[in-house]
N, C-alpha and C positions, 0 to 999 in steps of 0.2 A: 271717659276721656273728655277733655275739654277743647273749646272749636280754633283754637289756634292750634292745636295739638295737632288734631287730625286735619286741620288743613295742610300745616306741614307734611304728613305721611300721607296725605292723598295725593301729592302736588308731586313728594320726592317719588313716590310708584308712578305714578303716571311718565314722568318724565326722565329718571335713572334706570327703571329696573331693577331694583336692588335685590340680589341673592341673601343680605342681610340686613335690618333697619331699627334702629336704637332712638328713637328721641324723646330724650329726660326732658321734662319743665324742671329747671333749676332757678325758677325765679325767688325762689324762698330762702337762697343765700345769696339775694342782696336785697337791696335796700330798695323796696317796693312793696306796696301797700299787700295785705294775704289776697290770696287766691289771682294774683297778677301769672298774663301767661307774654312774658317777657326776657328773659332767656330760656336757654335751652341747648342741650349740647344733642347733637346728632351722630350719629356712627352711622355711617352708609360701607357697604361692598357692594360692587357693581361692579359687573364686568369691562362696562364702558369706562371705569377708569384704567382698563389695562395698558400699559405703558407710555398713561399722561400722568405728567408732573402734579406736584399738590394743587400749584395755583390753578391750572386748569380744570381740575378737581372739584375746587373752591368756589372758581367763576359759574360751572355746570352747575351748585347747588344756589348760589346768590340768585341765578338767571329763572332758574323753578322757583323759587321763594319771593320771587318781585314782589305780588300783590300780597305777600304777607308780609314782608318790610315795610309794603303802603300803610298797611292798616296800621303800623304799630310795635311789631317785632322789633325789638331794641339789639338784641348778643343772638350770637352761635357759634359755640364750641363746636368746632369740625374735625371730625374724625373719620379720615375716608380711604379705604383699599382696595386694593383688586382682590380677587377671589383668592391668590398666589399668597400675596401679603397676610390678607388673615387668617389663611392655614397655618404659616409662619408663626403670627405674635397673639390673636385673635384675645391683645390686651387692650384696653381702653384705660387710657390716665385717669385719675379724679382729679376733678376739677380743682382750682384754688378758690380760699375763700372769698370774699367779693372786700375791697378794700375798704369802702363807704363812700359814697358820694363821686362826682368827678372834680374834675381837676380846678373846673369853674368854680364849684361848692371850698373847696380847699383855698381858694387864691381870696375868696370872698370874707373867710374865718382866720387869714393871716391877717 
């Protein structure tokens, strides 16, 4: 594992408790140099998200991952359940491909 990796799965155990925990480096479907740990999609279940909404979901995981947004973390695909939910669907989407560039890089090349 690589040290953006497991700083994330140190930071979300420490601070979630997660019954379940997924985090892909999908930095390699976009547009960044090899071996970048730059996005990343996450699947968390945790009981503490039982009946909070996604944002509040969303906000519990930004709030653990602060000093790894300092450092550099760009994306996070968020994928977050209670224990209930993932007996339910216990699916995770795939990701879409990365479009290229952002918006700035596109406004620059018209």
């Amino acid at each position: 594992m690589k040290p953006v990796e497991t700083e994330i799965i140190t930071l979300l155990t420490r601070d979630l408790q997660p019954t379940h925990l997924e985090v892909i480096n999908e930095s390699h479907m976009h547009s960044v140099p090899p071996g970048s740990e730059s996005h990343f999609k996450v699947v968390l279940v945790s009981e503490l998200f039982e009946g909070k909404r996604q944002v509040a979901r969303h906000q519990a995981i930004y709030a653990a991952l602060r000093p790894v947004f300092e450092n550099g973390l760009h994306a996070l695909a968020l994928h977050t359940h209670s224990p209930a939910e993932w007996q339910q669907s216990g699916v995770v989407p795939d990701s879409p491909s990365c479009m290229g560039g952002s918006k700035h890089d596109q406004a620059r090349h018209q």
